[in-house]
C-alpha positions, 0 to 999 in steps of 0.5 A: 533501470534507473542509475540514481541514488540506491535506497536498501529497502527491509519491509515484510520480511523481504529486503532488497535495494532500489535505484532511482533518480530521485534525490535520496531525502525523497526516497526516504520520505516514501519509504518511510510514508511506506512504513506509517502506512504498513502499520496503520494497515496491521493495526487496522486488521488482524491478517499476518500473510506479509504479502495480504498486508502489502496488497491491502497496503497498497490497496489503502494507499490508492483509495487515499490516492484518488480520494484526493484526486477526486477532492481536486476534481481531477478524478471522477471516481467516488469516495462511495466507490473507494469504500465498496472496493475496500469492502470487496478486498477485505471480503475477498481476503476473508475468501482467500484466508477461509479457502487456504486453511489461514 
């Protein structure tokens, strides 16, 4: 484990404490990116379960990843296929949701 600057996290419900080497300022600023990007996924979608909004969160946060990668032309995947791979998480959630009772 790395034996840098601490950061307390509380996110979801679930608090916990991480280390890292980088510099304190930085970790807050991705924390924080975080944040913003964990309410733009409640706002965007009526789910509750903690643990489907950071799935979905972080399934944002990749599309948005390689969107630029691929706007760079460093990566080869393409803004159609971020968008059916957003269609099939939201429909298996939708699955997931319909299967448990939720």
């Amino acid at each position: 484990m790395a034996r840098g600057n601490r950061l307390n996290i509380s996110v979801l419900g679930t608090s916990f404490t991480i280390r890292a080497d980088e510099d304190e300022a930085y970790l807050k600023r991705i924390f924080w990116y975080l944040e913003q990007k964990i309410e733009e996924t409640k706002q965007r979608t009526p789910i509750a379960d903690p643990v489907k909004i950071s799935i979905l969160t972080s399934f944002y946060i990749i599309d948005e990843l390689l969107r630029e990668k691929a706007r760079e032309g460093r990566d080869s995947t393409l803004p159609e296929e971020s968008e059916e791979m957003e269609r099939i998480t939201l429909r298996l959630i939708s699955e997931i949701d319909d299967a448990i009772g939720n």
